[in-house]
C-alpha beads as a LAMMPS data file, in Angstrom:
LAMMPS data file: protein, C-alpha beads

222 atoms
221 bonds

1 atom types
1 bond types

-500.0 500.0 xlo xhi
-500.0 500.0 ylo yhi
-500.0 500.0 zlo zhi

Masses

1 110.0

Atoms # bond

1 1 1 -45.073 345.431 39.926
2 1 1 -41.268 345.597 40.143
3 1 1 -39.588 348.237 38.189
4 1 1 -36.537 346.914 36.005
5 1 1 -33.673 349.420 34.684
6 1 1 -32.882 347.644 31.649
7 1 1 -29.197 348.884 30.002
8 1 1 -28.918 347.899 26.351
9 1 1 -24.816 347.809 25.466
10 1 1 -26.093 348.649 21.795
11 1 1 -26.146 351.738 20.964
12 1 1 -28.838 352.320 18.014
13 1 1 -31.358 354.637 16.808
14 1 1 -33.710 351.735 15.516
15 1 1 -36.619 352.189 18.161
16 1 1 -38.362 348.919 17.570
17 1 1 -35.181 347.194 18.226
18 1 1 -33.905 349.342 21.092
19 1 1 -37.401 348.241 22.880
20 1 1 -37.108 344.912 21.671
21 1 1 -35.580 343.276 25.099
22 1 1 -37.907 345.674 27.056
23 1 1 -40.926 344.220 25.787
24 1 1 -39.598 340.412 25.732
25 1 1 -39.736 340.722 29.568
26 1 1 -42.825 342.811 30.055
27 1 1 -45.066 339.874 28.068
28 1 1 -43.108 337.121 30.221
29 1 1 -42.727 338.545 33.286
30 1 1 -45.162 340.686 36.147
31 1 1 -42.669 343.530 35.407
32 1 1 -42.505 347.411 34.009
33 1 1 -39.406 348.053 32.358
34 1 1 -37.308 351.377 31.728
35 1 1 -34.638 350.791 28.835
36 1 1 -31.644 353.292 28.373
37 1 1 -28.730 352.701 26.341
38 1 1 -24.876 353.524 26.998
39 1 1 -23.667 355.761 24.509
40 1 1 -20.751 355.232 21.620
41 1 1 -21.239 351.572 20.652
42 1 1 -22.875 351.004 17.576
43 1 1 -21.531 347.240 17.329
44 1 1 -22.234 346.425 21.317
45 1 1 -20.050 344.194 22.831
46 1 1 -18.320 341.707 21.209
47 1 1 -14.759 341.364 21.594
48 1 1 -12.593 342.961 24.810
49 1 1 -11.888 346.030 23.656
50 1 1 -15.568 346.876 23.178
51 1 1 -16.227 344.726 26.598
52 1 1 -13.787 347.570 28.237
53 1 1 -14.983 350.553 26.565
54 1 1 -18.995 349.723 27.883
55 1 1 -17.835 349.078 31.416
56 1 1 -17.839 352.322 32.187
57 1 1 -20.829 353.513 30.324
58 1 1 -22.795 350.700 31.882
59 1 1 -21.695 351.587 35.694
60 1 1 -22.721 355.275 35.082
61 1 1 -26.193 354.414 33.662
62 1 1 -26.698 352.474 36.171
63 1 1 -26.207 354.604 38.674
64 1 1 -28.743 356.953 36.823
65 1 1 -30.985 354.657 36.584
66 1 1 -30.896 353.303 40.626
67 1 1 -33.297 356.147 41.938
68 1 1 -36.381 355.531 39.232
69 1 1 -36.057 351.574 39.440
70 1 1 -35.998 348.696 41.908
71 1 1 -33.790 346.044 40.056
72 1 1 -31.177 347.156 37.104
73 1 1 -30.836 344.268 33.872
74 1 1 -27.518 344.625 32.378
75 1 1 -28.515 343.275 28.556
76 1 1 -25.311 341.515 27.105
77 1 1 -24.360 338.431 27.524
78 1 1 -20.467 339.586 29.007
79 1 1 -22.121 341.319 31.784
80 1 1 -19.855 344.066 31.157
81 1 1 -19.510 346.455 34.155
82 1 1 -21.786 343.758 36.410
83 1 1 -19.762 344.505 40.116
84 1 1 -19.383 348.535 38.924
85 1 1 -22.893 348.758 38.557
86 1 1 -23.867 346.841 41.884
87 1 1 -21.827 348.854 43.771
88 1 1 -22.669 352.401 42.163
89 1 1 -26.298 351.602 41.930
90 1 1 -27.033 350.095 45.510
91 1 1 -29.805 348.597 44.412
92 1 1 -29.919 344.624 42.291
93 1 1 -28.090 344.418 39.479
94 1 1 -27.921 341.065 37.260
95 1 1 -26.807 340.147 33.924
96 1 1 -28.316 338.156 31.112
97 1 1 -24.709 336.190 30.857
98 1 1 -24.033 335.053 34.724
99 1 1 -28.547 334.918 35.169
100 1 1 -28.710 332.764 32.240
101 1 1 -26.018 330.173 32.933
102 1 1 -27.068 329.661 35.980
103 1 1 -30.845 329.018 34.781
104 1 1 -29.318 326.684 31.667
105 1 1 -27.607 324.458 35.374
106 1 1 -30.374 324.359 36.437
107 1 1 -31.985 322.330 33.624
108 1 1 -29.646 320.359 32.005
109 1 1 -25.687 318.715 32.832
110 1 1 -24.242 319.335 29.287
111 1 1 -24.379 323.297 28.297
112 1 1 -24.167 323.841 24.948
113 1 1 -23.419 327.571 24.100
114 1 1 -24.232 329.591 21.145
115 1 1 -23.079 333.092 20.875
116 1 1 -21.181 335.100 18.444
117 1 1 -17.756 334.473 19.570
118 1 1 -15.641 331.042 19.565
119 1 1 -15.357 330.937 23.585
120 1 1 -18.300 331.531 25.620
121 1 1 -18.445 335.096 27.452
122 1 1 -16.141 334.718 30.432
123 1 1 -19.545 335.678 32.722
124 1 1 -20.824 332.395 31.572
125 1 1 -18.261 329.987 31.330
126 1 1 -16.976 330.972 34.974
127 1 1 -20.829 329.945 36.080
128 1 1 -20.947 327.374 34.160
129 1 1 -17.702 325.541 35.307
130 1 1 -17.856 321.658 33.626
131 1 1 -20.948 321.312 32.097
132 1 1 -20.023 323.579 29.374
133 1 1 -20.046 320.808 26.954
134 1 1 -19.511 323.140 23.597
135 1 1 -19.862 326.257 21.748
136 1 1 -21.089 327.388 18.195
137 1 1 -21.613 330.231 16.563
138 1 1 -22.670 331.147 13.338
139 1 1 -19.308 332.076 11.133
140 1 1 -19.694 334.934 9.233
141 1 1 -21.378 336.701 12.221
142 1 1 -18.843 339.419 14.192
143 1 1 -21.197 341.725 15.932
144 1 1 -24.610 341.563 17.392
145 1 1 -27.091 342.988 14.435
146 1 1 -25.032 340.494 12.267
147 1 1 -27.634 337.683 13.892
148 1 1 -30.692 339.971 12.322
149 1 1 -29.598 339.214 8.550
150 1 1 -30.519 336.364 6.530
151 1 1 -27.399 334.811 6.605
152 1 1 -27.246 335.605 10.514
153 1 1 -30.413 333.427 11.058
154 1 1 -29.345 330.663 8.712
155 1 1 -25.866 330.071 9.925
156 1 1 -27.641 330.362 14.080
157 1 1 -29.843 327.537 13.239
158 1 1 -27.132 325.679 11.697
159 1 1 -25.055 326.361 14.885
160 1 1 -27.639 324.767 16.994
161 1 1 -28.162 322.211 15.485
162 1 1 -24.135 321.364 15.921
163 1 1 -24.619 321.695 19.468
164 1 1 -27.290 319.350 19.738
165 1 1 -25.127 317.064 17.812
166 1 1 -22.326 317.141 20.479
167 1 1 -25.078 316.401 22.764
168 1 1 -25.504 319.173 24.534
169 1 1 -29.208 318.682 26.663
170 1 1 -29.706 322.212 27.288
171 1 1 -29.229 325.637 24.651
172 1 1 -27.983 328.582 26.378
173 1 1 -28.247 331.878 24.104
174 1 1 -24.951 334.022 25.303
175 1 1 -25.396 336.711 22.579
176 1 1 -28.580 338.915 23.520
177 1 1 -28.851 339.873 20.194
178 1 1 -30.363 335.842 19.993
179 1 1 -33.319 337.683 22.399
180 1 1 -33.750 340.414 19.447
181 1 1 -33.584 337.790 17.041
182 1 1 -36.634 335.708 18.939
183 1 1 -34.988 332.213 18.106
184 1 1 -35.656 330.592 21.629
185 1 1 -39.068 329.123 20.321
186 1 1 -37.980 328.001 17.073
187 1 1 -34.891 326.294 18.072
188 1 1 -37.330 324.353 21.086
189 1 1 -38.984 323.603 18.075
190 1 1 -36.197 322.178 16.108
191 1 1 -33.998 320.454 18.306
192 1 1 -36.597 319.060 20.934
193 1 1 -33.898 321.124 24.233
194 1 1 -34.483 323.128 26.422
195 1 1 -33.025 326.926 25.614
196 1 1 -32.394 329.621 28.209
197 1 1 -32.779 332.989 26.815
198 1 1 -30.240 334.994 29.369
199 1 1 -32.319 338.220 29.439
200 1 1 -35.650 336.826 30.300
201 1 1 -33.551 334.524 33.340
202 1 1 -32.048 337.761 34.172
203 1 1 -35.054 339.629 34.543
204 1 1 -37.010 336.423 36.322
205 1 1 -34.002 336.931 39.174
206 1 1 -35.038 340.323 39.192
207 1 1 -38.691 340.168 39.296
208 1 1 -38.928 336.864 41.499
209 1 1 -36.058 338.133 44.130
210 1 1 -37.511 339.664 46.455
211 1 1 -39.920 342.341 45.214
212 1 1 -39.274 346.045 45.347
213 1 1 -36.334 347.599 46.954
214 1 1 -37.326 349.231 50.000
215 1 1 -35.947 353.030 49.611
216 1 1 -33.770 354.421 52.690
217 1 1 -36.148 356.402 55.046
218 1 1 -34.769 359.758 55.425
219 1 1 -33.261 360.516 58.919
220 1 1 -35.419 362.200 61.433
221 1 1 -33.637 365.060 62.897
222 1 1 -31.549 365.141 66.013

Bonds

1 1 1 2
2 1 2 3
3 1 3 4
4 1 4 5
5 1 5 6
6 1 6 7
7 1 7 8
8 1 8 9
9 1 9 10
10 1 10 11
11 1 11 12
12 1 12 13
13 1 13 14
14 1 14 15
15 1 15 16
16 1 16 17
17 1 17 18
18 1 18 19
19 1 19 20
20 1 20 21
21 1 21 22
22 1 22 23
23 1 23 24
24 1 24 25
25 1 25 26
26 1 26 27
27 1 27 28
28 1 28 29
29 1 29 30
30 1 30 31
31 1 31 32
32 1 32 33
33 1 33 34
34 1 34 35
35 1 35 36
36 1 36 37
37 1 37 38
38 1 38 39
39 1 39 40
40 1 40 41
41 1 41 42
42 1 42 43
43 1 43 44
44 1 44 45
45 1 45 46
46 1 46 47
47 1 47 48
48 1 48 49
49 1 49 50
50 1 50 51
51 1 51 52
52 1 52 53
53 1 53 54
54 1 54 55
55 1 55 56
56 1 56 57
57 1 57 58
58 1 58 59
59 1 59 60
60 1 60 61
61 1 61 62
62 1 62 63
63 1 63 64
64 1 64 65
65 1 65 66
66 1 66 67
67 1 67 68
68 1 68 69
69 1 69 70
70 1 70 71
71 1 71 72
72 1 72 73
73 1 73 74
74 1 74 75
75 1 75 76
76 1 76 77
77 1 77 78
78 1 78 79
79 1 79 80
80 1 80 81
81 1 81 82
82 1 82 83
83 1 83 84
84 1 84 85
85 1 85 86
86 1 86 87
87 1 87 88
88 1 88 89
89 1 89 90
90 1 90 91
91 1 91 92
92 1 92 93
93 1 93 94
94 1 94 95
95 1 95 96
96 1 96 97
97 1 97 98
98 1 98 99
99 1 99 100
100 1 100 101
101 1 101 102
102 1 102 103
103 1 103 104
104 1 104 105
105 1 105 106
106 1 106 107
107 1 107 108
108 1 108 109
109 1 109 110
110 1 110 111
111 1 111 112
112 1 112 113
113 1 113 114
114 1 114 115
115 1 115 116
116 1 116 117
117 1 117 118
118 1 118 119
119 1 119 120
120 1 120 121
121 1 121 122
122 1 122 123
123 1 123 124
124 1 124 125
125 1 125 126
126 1 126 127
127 1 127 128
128 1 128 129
129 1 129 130
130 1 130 131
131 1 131 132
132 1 132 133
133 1 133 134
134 1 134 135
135 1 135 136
136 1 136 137
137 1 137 138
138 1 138 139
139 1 139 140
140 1 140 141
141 1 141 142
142 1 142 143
143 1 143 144
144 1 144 145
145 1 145 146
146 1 146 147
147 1 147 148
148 1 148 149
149 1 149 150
150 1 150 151
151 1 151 152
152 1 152 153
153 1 153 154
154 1 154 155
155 1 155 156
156 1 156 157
157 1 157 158
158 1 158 159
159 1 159 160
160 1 160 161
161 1 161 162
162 1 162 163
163 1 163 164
164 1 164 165
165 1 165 166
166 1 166 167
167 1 167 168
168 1 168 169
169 1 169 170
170 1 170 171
171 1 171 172
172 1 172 173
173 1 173 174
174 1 174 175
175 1 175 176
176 1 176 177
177 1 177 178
178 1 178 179
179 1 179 180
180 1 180 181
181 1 181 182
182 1 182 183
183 1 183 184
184 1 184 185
185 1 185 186
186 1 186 187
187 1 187 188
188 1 188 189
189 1 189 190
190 1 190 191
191 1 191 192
192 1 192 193
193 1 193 194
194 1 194 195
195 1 195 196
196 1 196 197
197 1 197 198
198 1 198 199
199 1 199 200
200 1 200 201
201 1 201 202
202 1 202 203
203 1 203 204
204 1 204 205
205 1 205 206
206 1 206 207
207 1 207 208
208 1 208 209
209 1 209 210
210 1 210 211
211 1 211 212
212 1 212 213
213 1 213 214
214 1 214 215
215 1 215 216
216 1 216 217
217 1 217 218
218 1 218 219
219 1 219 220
220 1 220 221
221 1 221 222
C-alpha cells in the first residue's frame, strides 16, 4: 500500500475536517495517508498573498514528511510551493490543481471551472491551456470554509449549474475545500457531467505511479 504525505494549506483545529481529505482518498484509493498541516493560515489559500506566505510552509513540511512517506499530496488547488517541495522532498510530489486539470483533459474538451476566485488557479489554467471554457464561483464566498455554510453550498450549486449552461462537458473543482464540502456526487447528479475532484486525481497519480519509492541503499564501506 503506498504511503501518501498529504499537506493541508488550512490551518484548523477542527479534527473531523482536518482528516476530511485524508479519508476521501483512503475509501477511493489502495492508499494509507499521513495528513499534516502548515502552520499560520487559518483562511488557506486564496488570494497571492496567502499563495506566497504557504509556499514556504508547504516546502518545509514536505521535506518532513519525505522520510515517513512514498508520494507527498499538496491539498490546494494553487499548488502552492509544488517545484519547492519536489525538490526538497526527493521523493513525488503532486498537486490537486495541476493533477486535477489534467484528469478534467482527459475527459472532456470544454473545462468548466468552479473555485472560489474569478480566474482559475494559475496551476490549472496553465494545464489546462484552451479548453478552459469558463469559471464560476459562488459570490459571497472569499475563503475556503466559506463553501461549508449554507449560503456557501447554495451559491456552489448555483455556480455549476452556470457552467453547465456555458456548456462546459466536464466540472473541474479548483477549490479543495469543494473535496471537504463532498459536492462531486451531487453535482454528477444534477448536471448529468463529469466532475474531477483535484485531490482524489492527485492522489490516483500518486497511488497508480509507480508504487513505492525505493529508499537509497546506504553505501557499503570502502
Amino acid at each position: 500500500m503506498n504511503r501518501i504525505g498529504l499537506i493541508r494549506t488550512l490551518t484548523t483545529s477542527d479534527r473531523p475536517l482536518f482528516h476530511t481529505h485524508g479519508q476521501v482518498l483512503q475509501a477511493a484509493l489502495p492508499v494509507s495517508v499521513e495528513s499534516r498541516s502548515i502552520p499560520g493560515q487559518p483562511d488557506g489559500v486564496h488570494d497571492a498573498e496567502s499563495l506566497a506566505r504557504a509556499v514556504p510552509r508547504v516546502r518545509a513540511l514536505a521535506a518532513e514528511l519525505a522520510p515517513q512517506v512514498d508520494g507527498i499530496l499538496i491539498s490546494c488547488s494553487a499548488d502552492p510551493g509544488l517545484p519547492e517541495a519536489r525538490e526538497a522532498a526527493g521523493i513525488p510530489v503532486a498537486g490537486a490543481g495541476s493533477s486535477g486539470a489534467a484528469a478534467a483533459l482527459a475527459l472532456g474538451s470544454r473545462v468548466g471551472v468552479l473555485g472560489i476566485t474569478p480566474e482559475a488557479p494559475a496551476a490549472a489554467a496553465d494545464v489546462l491551456g484552451g479548453p478552459l471554457a469558463a469559471v464560476e464561483a459562488p459570490p459571497s464566498v472569499r475563503v475556503t470554509t466559506d463553501l461549508l455554510t449554507p449560503t456557501g453550498v447554495f451559491e456552489t450549486l448555483e455556480a455549476s449549474e452556470r457552467l453547465a449552461d456555458a456548456g462546459a462537458d466536464v466540472i473541474l473543482l479548483a477549490c479543495t475545500g469543494l473535496t471537504s464540502m463532498g459536492v462531486a456526487r451531487e453535482l454528477r447528479r444534477r448536471l448529468g457531467l463529469p466532475v474531477v475532484d483535484g485531490v482524489l486525481a492527485a492522489g490516483a497519480a500518486l497511488a497508480c505511479g509507480n508504487g513505492p519509492t525505493p529508499r537509497p541503499r546506504p553505501r557499503a564501506a570502502a
